[in-house]
N, C-alpha and C positions, 0 to 999 in steps of 0.2 A: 504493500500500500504506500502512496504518497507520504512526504511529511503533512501538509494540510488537511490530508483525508484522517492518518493518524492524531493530528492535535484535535480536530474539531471535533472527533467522533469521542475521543478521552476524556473531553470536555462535558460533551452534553450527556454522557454514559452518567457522569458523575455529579450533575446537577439532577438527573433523574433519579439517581437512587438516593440521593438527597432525600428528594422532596416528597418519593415516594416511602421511604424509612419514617420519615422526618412528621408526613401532612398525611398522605393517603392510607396508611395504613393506622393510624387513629383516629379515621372516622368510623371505625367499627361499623360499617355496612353493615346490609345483612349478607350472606352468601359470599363470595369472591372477595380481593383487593382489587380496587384500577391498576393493570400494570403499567404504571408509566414507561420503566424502563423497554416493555416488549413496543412500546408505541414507538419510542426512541429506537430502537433495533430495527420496525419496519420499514421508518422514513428513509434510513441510511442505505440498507436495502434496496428499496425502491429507487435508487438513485445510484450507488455503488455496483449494482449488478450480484448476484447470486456469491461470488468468493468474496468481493466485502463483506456482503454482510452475512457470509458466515463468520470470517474471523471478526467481525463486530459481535456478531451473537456471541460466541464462544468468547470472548474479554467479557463482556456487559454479564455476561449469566457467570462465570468465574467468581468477579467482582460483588456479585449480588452473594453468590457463596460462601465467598469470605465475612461478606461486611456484616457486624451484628445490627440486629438479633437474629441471622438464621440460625435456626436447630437440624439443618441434614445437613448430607454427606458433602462436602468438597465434591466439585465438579457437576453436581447433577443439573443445577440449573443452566450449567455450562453448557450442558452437553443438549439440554431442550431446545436453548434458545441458538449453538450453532446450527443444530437442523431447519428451526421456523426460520433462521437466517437467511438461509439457503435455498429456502424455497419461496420466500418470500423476494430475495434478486432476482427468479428466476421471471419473477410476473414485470421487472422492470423493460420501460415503453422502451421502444427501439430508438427514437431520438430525443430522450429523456423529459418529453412533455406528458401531461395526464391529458386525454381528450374530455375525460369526464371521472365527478366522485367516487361514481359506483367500484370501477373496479380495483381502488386501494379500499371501500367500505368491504368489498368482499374479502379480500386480503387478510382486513384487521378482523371479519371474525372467524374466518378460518382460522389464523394465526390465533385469536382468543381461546378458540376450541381446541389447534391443536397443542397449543400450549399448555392447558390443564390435565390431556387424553395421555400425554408424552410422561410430564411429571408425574400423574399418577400409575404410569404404568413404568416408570423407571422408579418409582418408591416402592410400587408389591414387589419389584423384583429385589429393593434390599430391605422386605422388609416393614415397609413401611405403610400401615393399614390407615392413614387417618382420613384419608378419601372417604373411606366406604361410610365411617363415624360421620361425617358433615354430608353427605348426599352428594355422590359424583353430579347426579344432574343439577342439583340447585347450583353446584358450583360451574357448571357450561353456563349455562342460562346467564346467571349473576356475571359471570367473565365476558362473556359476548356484550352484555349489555353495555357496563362499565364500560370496558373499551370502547365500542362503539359512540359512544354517548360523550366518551374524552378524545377519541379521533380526529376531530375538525379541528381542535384547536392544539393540536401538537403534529401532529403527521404534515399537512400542509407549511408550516413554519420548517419544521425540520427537515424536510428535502429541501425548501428556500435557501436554505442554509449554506447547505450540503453541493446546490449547485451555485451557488455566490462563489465559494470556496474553490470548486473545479473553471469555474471561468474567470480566474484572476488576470484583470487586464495587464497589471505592472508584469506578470510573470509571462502572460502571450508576448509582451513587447519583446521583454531582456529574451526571449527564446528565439524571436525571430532576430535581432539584433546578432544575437548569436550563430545562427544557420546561416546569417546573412556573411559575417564574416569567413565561417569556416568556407563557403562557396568563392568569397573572393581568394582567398587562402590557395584553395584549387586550383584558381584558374592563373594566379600567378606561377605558383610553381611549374604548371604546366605548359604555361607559354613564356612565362618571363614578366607579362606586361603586369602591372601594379594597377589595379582597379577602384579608380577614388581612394586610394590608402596619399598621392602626393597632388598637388593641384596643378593643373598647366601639364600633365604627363600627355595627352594627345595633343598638346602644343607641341611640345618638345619635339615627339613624333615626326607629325610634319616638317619642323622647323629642320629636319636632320635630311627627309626625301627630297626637300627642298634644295638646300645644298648639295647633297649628292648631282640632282640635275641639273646645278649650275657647275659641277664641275665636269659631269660629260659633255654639257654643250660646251665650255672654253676647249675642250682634248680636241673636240670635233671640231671647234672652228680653227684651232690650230692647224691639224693637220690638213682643214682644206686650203689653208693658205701655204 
C-alpha cells in the first residue's frame, strides 16, 4: 500500500475505535453495537479495491482485538473483518465513482450480516457459545439495522476521503515533473542534444550550420577563382 493510503486508513481505523469503545458501545442498545469500525473498513474498501481493504480489515479487526475491553481470542476479529475486507473491494466501481446509494447500502448489510455469521461461527469453533445466549437472529437484525441507519453519514465521507488522498495534485505535478525529466535525461544521452536543460541551445545549433556554410561557400569560391 501507498504511504497516504497507509496514514489515512491508520488514522480513521483509530478514530473509529475510539468512538466506537468510547460513544457506541455505551449506549446499551438493545441487540447488536453500531460497528463503526466495519463502516470504516467498507469505505476504504470500496475505494482501495478488494487487497486494500483486506489488509485494512485485517489491521482494523487486529487492532479492535487488542484494544480493551475485548474479552476473545487475539486475531479473531482480525480474521472476520480481512474476509468482509475483501469482499467488500471486490464490489469496488470500475472508475471509482458510485452511480447510485443502493449498491454500497447492499454492501453494508451484507457486510453487517456477514460480519456477525463469520464471528459467531469463528467463536463455536473456539468455543465460544455467547451467540446462541443473546439470539443469533436478534443480533442480524439489530446489526443490519445499526449499520445501515449509520451508513450515510460515515461510508460517503470516508471514501471522500480516501479519494482526496489518491488524487493529490502536488504529488501528480512533482510525478510528472519527474517522468518529464527522466524522458529529457533519454533523449540527451541518446543523441547528445540537451532538451530545455540550457537556453539558446537550438540557437547555438544553427549558429554552428550556419558557419559551417559560410565556410564551404568561401572553399568554393576560392577555388572557382
Amino acid at each position: 500500500m501507498r504511504v497516504n493510503r497507509i496514514l489515512l486508513s491508520s488514522a480513521l481505523v483509530v478514530v473509529a475505535l475510539v468512538l466506537q469503545v468510547s460513544v457506541l458501545a455505551r449506549l446499551h442498545l438493545p441487540g447488536a453495537v453500531p460497528d463503526l469500525l466495519l463502516l470504516t473498513v467498507l469505505g476504504l474498501a470500496l475505494v482501495y479495491g478488494h487487497v486494500g481493504g483486506a489488509l485494512v480489515g485485517f489491521g482494523a479487526g487486529l487492532l479492535a482485538d487488542l484494544a480493551p475491553p475485548a474479552d476473545h481470542a487475539a486475531g479473531r476479529y482480525a480474521l472476520v473483518l480481512c474476509v468482509i475486507g475483501y469482499l467488500a473491494g471486490l464490489a469496488k466501481p470500475e472508475n471509482g465513482r458510485l452511480k447510485s446509494a443502493t449498491g454500497p447500502m447492499v454492501v453494508v448489510v451484507a457486510a453487517a450480516i456477514g460480519t456477525t455469521l463469520l464471528y459467531a461461527g469463528v467463536g463455536a469453533l473456539v468455543g465460544d457459545t455467547a451467540a446462541r445466549h443473546v439470539g443469533l437472529g436478534s443480533l442480524l437484525f439489530t446489526a443490519a439495522l445499526y449499520d445501515l441507519l449509520l451508513a450515510p453519514f460515515v461510508v460517503p465521507g470516508i471514501m471522500a476521503l480516501a479519494r482526496r488522498a489518491e488524487n493529490d495534485p502536488l504529488a501528480e505535478t512533482g510525478s510528472a515533473a519527474k517522468s518529464a525529466n527522466i524522458s529529457s535525461g533519454w533523449l540527451s544521452s541518446g543523441t547528445g542534444l540537451k532538451i530545455g536543460g540550457q537556453r539558446g541551445g537550438l540557437g547555438s545549433l544553427k549558429t554552428k550550420a550556419r558557419t559551417r556554410t559560410a565556410r564551404v561557400g568561401r572553399i568554393k569560391g576560392v577555388k572557382r577563382l
